[in-house]
C-alpha positions in Angstrom: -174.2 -40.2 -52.5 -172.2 -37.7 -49.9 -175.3 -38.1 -47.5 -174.8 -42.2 -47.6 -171.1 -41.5 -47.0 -171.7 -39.4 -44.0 -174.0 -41.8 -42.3 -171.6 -44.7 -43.1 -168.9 -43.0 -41.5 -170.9 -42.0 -38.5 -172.1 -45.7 -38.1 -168.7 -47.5 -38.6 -167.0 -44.5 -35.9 -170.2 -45.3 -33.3 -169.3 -49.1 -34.3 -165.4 -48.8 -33.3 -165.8 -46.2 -30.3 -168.6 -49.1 -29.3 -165.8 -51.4 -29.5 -163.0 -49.2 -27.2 -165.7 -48.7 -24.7 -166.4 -52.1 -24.2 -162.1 -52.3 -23.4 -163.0 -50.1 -20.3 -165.9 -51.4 -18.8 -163.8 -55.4 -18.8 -160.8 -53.3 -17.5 -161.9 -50.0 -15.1 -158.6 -50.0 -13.3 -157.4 -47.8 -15.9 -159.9 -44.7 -14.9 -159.0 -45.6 -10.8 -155.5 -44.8 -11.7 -156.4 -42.0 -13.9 -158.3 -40.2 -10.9 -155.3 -40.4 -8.5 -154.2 -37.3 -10.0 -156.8 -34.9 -10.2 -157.6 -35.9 -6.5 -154.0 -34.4 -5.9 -154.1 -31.6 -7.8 -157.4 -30.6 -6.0 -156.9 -31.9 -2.5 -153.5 -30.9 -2.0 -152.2 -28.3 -4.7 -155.9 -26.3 -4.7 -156.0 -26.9 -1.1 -152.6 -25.0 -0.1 -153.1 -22.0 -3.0 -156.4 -21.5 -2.0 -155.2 -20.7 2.4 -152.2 -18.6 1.0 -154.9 -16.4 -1.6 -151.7 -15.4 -3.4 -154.0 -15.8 -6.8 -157.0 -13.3 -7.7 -160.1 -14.9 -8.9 -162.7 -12.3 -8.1 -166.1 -13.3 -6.4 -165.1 -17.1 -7.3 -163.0 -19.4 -4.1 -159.9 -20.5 -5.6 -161.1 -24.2 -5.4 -164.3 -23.1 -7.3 -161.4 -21.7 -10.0 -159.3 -24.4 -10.4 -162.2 -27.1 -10.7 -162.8 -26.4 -14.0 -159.4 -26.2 -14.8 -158.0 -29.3 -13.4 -161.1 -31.2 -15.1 -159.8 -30.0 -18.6 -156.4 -31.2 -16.8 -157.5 -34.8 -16.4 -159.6 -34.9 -20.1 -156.4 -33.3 -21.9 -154.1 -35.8 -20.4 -156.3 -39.0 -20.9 -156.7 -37.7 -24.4 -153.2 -36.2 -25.5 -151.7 -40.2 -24.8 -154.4 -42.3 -26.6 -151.8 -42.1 -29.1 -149.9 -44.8 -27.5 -153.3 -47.3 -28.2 -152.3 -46.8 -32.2 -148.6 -47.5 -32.1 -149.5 -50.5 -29.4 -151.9 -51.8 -31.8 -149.5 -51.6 -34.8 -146.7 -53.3 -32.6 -149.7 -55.9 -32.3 -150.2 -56.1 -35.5 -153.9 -54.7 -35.2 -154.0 -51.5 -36.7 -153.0 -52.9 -40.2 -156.1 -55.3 -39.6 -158.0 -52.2 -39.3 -156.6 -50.3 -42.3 -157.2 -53.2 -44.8 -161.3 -52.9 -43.9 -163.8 -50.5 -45.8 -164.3 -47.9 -43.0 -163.4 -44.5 -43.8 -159.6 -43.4 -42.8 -161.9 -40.7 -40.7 -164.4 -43.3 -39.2 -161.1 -44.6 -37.7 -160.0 -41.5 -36.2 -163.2 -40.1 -35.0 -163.8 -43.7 -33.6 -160.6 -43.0 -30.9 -162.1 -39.6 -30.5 -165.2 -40.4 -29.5 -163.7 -42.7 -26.8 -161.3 -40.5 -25.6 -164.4 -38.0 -24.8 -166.3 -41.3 -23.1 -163.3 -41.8 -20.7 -162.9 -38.1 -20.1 -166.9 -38.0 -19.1 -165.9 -40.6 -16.6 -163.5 -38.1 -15.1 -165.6 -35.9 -15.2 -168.2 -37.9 -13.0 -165.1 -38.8 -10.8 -164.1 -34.8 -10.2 -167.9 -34.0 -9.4 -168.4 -36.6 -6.3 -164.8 -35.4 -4.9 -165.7 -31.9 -5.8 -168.7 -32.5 -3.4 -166.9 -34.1 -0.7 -164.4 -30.7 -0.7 -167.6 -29.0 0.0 -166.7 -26.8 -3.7 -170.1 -24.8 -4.6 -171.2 -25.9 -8.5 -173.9 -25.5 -10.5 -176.2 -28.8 -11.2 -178.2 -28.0 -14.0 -179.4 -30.0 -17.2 -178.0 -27.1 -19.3 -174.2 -27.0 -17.5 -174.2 -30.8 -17.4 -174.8 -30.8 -21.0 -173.0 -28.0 -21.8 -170.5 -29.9 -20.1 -170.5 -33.0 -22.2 -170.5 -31.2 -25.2 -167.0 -29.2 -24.4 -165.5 -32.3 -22.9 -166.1 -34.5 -26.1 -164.9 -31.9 -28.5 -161.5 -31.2 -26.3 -161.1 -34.4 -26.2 -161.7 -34.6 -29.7 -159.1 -32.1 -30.4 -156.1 -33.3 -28.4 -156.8 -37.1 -29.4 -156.4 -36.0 -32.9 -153.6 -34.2 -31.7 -152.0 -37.2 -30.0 -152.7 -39.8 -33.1 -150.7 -37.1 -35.5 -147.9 -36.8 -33.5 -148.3 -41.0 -33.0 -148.1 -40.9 -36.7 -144.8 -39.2 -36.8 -142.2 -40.8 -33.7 -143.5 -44.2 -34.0 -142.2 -45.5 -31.2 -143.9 -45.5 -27.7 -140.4 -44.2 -25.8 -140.6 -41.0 -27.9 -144.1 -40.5 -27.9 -144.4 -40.8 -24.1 -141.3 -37.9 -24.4 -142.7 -35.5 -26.8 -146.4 -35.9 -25.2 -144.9 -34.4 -21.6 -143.6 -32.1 -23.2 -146.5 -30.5 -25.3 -149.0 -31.3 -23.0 -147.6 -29.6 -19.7 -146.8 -26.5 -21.4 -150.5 -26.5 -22.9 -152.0 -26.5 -19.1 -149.6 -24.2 -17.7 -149.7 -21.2 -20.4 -153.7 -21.3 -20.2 -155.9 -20.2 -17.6 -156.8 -23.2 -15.6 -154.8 -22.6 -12.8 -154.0 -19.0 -13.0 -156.7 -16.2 -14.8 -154.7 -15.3 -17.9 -155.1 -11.5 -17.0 -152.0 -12.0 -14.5 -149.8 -13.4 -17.1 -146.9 -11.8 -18.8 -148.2 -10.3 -22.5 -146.5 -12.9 -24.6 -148.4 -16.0 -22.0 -151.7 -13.8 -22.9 -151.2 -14.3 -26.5 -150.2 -17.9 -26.3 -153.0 -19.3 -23.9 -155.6 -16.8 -26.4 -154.4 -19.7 -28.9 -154.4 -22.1 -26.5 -157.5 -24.6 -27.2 -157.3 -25.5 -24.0 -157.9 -22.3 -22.4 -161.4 -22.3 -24.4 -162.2 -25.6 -23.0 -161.8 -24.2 -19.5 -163.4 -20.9 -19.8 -166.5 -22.7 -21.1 -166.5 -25.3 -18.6 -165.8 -22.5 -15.9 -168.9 -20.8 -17.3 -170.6 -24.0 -17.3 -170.2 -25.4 -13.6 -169.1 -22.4 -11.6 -170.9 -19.3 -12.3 -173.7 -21.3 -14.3 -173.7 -18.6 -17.2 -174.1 -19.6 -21.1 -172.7 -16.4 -22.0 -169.4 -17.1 -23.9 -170.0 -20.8 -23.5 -171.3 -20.8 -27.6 -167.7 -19.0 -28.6 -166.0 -21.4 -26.6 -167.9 -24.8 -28.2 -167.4 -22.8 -32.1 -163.7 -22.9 -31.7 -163.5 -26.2 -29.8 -165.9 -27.7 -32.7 -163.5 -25.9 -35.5 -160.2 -27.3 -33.9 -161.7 -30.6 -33.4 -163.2 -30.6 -37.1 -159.7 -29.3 -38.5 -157.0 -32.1 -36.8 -159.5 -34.8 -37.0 -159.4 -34.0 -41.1 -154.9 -34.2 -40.5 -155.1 -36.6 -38.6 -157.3 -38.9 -40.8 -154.4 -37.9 -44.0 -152.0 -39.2 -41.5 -153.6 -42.2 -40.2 -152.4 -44.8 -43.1 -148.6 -43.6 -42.3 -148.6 -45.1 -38.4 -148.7 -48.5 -40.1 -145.6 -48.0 -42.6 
């Protein structure tokens, strides 16, 4: 009986990520906007820190170090505001469509999840070909790209969960766009994407150590720059564990975004 539950679930969250996937491919304009910034951050920001070599990164360029990190960037941001799709939809009068059928609370929730990681595999592909055109060194492999696709999904995962509890909570699309600054720029700045976290102050150590986001970096680092596994399975355990534990609050909290 658990087993049929499972699969149900599983089939009726392939059946609504289907269904937000198909939303992007009528309307791409939304990933061309999203890759403006990245394409920034790297072109310009990594650009001038990388001349001035005012940060240590060991045998690694400074653009090869803050690839990685400015990937994560673009996944975290398109993820940590897919909240704003659920209190849209219940404006529209949608989500209380969706909470009156016979899928799972958690088929809902892993449904957005899944399609946040789908749009942050596009940026993914997006930071790659510019990545090329800077002329940044990384590794190609069916091992890193798939590595690769497995961190990106579950950080995704995690900080669309994040983003539908904290949905759950303001309500309204003016706070949410408030409160989701501010948690998400202080995520990417106390972790290691643009900075190794052995230069931070103690206390910034111990926060990006909690940080989720630093673990998505570090594996992804791993991953595409110096093409080494090792680490990469402690990195996918706690992204996996994160994911698993706020897609579980979330889910309890989904049936309150539509009171």
């Amino acid at each position: 009986m658990m087993m049929r539950s499972i699969i149900q679930t599983i089939v009726k969250s392939y059946v609504l990520a289907e269904m937000e996937v198909r939303k992007l491919i009528h309307d791409p304009t939304e990933l061309i906007s999203r890759a403006v910034q990245p394409i920034l951050w790297l072109g310009i920001f990594g650009e001038a820190l990388s001349k001035a070599r005012a940060i240590p990164t060991g045998d690694l360029t400074y653009m090869q170090f803050i690839t990685p990190g400015i990937l994560t960037q673009s996944v975290v941001f398109v993820a940590i505001f897919y909240g704003l799709n659920i209190i849209w939809e219940r404006d529209l009068g949608l989500l209380q469509k969706f909470l009156v059928t016979p899928a799972p609370r958690l088929a809902l929730v892993l449904g957005k999840m899944i399609s946040a990681g789908v749009r942050g595999l596009c940026q993914a592909v997006i930071i790659y070909l510019f990545a090329t055109l800077l002329d940044i060194q990384l590794v190609v492999t069916i091992p890193a790209i798939l590595g690769v696709i497995v961190i990106i999904m579950l950080g995704a995962a995690f900080f669309t969960g994040l983003s539908m509890i904290i949905a759950s909570i303001v309500k309204t699309r003016e706070r949410f766009m408030g409160i989701g600054q501010v948690i998400t720029l202080p995520l990417f700045f106390a972790s290691n994407a643009i900075y190794p976290i052995s230069i931070m102050p103690p206390w910034m150590q111990a926060v990006a150590l909690a940080n989720p986001l630093s673990y998505m970096v570090d594996g992804l680092r791993n991953l595409l720059v110096s093409g080494s596994l090792s680490g990469v399975g402690q990195d996918i355990f706690i992204l996996a564990a994160s994911a698993a534990l706020i897609s579980m609050v979330s889910a309890y909290m989904y049936p309150k975004v539509a009171a």
